[in-house]
C-alpha positions as CSV (number, residue, x, y, z in Angstrom):
1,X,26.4,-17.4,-14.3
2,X,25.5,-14.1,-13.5
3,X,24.2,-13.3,-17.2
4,X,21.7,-16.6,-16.9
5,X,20.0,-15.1,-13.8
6,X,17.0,-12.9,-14.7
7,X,15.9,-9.7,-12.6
8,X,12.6,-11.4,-12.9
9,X,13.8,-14.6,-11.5
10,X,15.8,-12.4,-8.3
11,X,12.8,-10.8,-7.5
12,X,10.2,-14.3,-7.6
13,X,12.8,-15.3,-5.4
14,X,13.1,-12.3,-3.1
15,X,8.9,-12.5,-3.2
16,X,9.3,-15.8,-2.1
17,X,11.7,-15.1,0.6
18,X,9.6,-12.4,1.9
19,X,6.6,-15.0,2.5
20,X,8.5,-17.7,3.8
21,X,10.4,-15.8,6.3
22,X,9.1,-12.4,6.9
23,X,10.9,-9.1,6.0
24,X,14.1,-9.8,8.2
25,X,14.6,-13.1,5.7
26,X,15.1,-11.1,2.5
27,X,19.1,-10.9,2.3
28,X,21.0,-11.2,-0.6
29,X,22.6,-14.5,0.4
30,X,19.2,-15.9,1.3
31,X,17.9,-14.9,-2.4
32,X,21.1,-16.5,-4.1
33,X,20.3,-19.0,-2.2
34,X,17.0,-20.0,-3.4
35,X,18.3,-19.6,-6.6
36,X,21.3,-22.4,-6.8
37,X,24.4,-19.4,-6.7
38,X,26.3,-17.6,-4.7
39,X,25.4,-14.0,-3.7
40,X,28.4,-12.4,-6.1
41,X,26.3,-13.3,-8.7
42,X,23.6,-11.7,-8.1
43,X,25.1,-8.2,-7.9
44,X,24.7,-7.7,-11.8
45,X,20.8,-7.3,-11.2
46,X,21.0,-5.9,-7.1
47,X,23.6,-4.2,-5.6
48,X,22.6,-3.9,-2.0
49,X,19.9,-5.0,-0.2
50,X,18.4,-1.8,-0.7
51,X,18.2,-2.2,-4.1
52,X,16.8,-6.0,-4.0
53,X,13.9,-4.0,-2.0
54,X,13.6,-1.4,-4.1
55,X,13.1,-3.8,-7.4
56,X,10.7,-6.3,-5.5
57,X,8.4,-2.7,-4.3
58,X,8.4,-1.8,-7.8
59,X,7.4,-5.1,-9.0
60,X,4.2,-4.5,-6.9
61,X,3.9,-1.2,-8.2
62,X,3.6,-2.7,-11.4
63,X,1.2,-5.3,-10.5
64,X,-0.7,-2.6,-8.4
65,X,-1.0,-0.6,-11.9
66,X,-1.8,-3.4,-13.8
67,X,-4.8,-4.1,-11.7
68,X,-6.2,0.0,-12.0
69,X,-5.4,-0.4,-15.8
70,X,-8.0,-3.2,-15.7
71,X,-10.4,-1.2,-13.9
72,X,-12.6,0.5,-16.2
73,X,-12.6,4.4,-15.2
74,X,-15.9,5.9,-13.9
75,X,-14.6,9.4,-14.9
76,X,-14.6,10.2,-10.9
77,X,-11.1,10.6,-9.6
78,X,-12.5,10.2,-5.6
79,X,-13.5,6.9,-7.5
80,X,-10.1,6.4,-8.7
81,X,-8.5,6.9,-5.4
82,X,-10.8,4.5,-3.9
83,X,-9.8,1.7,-6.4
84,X,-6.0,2.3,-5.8
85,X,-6.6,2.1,-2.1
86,X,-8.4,-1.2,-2.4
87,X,-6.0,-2.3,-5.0
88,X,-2.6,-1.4,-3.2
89,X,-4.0,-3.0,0.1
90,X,-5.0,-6.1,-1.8
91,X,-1.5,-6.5,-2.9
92,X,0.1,-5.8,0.0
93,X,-1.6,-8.4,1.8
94,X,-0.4,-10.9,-0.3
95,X,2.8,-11.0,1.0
96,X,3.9,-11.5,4.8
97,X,5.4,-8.0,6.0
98,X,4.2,-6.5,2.5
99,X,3.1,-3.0,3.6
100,X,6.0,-2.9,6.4
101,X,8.6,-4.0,3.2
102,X,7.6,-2.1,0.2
103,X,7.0,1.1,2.4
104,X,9.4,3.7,1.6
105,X,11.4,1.7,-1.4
106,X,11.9,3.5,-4.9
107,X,10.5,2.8,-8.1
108,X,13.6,1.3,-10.5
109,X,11.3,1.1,-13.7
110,X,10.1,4.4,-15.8
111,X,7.6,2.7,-17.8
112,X,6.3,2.1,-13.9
113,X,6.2,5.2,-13.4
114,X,5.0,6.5,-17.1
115,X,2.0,3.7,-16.2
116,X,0.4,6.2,-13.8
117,X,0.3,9.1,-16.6
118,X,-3.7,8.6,-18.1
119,X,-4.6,8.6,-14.4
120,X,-3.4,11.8,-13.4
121,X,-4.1,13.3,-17.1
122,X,-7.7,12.3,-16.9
123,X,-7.7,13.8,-12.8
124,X,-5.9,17.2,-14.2
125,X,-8.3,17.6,-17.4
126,X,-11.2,17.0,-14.5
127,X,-9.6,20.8,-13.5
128,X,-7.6,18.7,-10.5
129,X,-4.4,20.7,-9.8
130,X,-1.1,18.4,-9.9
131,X,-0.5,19.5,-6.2
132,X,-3.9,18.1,-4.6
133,X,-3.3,14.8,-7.4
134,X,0.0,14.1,-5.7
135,X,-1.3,14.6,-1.5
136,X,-4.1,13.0,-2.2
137,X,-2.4,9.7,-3.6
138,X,0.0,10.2,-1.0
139,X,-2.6,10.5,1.8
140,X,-4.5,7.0,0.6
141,X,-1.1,5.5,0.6
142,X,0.3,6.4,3.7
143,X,-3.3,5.7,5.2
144,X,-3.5,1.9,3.6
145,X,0.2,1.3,4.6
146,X,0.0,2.2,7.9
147,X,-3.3,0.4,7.8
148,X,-1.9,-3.4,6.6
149,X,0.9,-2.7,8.8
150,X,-0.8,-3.1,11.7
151,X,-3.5,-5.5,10.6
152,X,-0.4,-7.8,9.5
153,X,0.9,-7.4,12.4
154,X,-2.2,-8.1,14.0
155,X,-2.8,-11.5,12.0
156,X,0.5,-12.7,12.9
157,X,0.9,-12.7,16.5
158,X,-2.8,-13.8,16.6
159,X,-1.9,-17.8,18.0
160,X,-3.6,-16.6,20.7
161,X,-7.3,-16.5,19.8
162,X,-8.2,-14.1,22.8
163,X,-5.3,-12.0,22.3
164,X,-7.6,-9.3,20.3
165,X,-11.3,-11.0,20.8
166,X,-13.8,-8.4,21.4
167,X,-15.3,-10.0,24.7
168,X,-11.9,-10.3,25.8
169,X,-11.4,-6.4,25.5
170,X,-14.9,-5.7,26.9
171,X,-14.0,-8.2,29.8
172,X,-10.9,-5.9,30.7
173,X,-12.6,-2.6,30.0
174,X,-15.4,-3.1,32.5
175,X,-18.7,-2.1,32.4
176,X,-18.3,1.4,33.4
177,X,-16.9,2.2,29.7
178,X,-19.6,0.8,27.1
179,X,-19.0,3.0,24.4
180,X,-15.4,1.9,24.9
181,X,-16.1,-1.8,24.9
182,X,-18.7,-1.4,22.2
183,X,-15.8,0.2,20.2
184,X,-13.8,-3.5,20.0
185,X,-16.2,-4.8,18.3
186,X,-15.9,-2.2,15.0
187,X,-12.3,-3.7,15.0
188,X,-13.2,-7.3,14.4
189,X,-13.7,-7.2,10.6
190,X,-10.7,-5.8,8.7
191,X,-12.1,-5.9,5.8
192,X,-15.6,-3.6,6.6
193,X,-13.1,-1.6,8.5
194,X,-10.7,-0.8,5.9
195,X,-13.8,0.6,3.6
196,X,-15.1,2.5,6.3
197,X,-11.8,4.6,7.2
198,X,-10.8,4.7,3.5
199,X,-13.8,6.4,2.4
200,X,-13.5,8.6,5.5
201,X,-10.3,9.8,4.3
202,X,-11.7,9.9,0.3
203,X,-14.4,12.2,2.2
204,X,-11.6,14.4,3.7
205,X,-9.5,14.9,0.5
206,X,-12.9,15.9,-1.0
207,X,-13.7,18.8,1.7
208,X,-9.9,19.8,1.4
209,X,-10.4,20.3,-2.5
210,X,-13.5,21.5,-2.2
211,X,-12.5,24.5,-0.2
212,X,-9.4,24.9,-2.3
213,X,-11.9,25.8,-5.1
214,X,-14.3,28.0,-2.8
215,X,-11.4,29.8,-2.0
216,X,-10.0,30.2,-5.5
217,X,-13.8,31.6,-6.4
218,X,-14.0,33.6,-4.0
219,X,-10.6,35.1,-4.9
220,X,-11.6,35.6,-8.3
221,X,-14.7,37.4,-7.6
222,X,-13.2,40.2,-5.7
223,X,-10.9,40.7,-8.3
């Protein structure tokens, strides 16, 4: 039975799971479920939970690569950044508890991992040392997860449509803070939001570079 069950097929229904139910739906049983068996026969493709999470974050990994491979590079690696930030958000949204679930799993598949290789070639041949390559993807993804995590989170206990409603927030501020009321209102589009912070933090791994190679010239010259 086991053999006639396809990692593919595990994680679809893991995926599916996830929306349905949210992240504490994704068990084992409940994926063997969906599929027709019993969870013993599952554990040829998963052995743990952990596992089962690991597979489905690496199946968005994939699908986040995918997407950058059908970007068409602008030779700018701030650029590139950018358009992994947008692209990793994008698919994190498209499942209920995405950024909260696939934060923190491990990548099963080399070839997902090999995937990301012309990326950080082109970055290193731009003079980018493999050090700032790896903090700054780390940086945009720690910044868009913690990001979708709270505008999920945010979206979902939204049944209440006053329960984050700008006038609301202004109503309970008073008018003695207007900056502070005026600031609710920057919160209301996610979207507009998300660009602005991301390419404040593109702007921040660009100063830290920046004076990484100041500091290296000036080292240089006194030699």
């Amino acid at each position: 039975m086991a053999q006639r069950i396809s990692q593919k097929a595990v994680v679809e229904a893991a995926l599916a799971a996830l929306d349905d139910g949210g992240a504490q739906a994704v068990t084992v049983r409940a994926v063997a479920a969906r599929l027709g068996v019993q969870a013993p026969a599952l554990y040829y493709h998963v052995r743990s939970k952990q596992h089962l999470l690991d597979e489905m974050g690496t199946e968005i990994t994939r699908r986040v690569v995918a997407a950058l491979t059908e970007r068409t590079p602008d030779g700018d690696w701030l650029h590139d950044l950018a358009a992994y930030g947008h692209a990793l958000r994008d698919e994190y949204l498209l499942h209920r508890d995405g950024a909260r679930t696939f934060s923190g799993t491990l990548i099963t598949d080399p070839a997902v991992l090999r995937a990301q290789e012309p990326w950080f070639r082109r970055w290193s041949d731009d003079g980018i040392p493999v050090a700032a390559i790896f903090d700054a993807v780390e940086v945009v993804t720690a910044f868009v997860t913690g990001f979708v995590i709270e505008e999920q989170e945010r979206l979902q206990s939204a049944g209440d449509p006053e329960r984050y409603s700008p006038e609301a927030r202004r109503s309970r501020v008073g008018d003695d803070a207007p900056l502070v009321a005026r600031a609710g209102y920057e919160r209301a589009e996610p979207g507009r939001r998300f660009d602005r912070q991301l390419e404040a933090v593109i702007r921040g791994i660009a100063q830290v570079h920046d004076r990484a190679d100041d500091a290296a010239d000036g080292r240089e010259g006194g030699l």
